[in-house]
N, C-alpha and C positions, 0 to 999 in steps of 0.2 A: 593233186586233188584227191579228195576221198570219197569212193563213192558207196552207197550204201544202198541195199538190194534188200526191200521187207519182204516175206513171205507172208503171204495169207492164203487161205481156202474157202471158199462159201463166205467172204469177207471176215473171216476169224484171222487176226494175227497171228504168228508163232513162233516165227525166228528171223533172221536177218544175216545179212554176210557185210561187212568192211573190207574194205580196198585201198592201200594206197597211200601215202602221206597228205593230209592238208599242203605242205606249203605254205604255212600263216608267217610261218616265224622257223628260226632253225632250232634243231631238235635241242632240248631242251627248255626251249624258253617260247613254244606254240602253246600259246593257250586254248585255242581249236582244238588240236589234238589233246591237249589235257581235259577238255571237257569232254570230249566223244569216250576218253577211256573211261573216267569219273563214272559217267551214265553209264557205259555199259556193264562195267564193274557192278553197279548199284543194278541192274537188273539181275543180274546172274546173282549175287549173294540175296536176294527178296523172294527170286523163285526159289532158291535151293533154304534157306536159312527161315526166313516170314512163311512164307505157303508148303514147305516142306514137300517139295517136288524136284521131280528130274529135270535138270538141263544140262544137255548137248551141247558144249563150247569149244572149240579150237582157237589157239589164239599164236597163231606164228612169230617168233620171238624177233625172227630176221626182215619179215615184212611189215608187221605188225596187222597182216587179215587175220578179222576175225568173225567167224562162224556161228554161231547159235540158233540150234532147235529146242522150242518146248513143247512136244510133243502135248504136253498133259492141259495146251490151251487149247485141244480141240476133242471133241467127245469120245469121238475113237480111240482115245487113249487116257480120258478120264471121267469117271462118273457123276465127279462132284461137281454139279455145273456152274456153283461161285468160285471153286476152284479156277476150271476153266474161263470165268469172265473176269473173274480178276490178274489171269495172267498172259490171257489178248489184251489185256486193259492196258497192262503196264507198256506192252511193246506197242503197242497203238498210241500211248502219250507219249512215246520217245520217238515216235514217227511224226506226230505234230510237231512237238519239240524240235526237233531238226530238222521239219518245215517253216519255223520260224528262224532257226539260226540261217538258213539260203537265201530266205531276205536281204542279209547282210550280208553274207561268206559267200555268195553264188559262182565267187574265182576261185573259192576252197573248197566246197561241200555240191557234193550231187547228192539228190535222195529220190529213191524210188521204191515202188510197190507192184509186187508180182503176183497174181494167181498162180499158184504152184500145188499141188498136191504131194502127199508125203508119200 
């Protein structure tokens, strides 16, 4: 199972942690796991490439957890504040998003969301 850990502060989104193999299917041929890397791929090059902003990724090649902070979605760290609502935006759609994928995958996918401060 994979589980997945949002960060938010004062309900602003900002990073997230992965955990763990789905289990859908064996590695190469889980299409679970090829969507969760797809999406996560697709945030990390839109904050860094589209918004022209820092993100904090770790992505363990042996486990496959993966880490990211964007600091720059929360004000303390950034000035432009469509800046920052457009990049709680994005990690706030991939939190819905794969609250619709546990509809279906809830023997594959955990998702959760934590008050955390940075």
């Amino acid at each position: 199972m994979t589980t997945i850990t949002f960060y938010k502060t004062n309900g602003v989104y900002y990073g997230f942690e992965e955990q763990g193999h789905t289990g859908f299917a064996e590695s190469g041929d889980d299409i679970l796991c090829s969507a969760l890397s797809a999406m996560t791929m697709l945030i990390i090059n839109t904050i860094e490439v589209s918004y022209a902003s820092t993100v904090d990724y770790t992505i363990d090649e042996k486990t496959t957890d993966i880490r990211l902070i964007a600091k720059s979605a929360l004000p303390k760290y950034e000035s432009d504040a469509k800046k920052q609502f457009a990049i709680s935006g994005l990690i706030q759609a991939y939190f819905f998003q794969l609250m619709d994928l546990v509809e279906e995958y809830y023997d594959y996918l955990d998702v959760k969301e934590v008050e955390r401060e940075i």
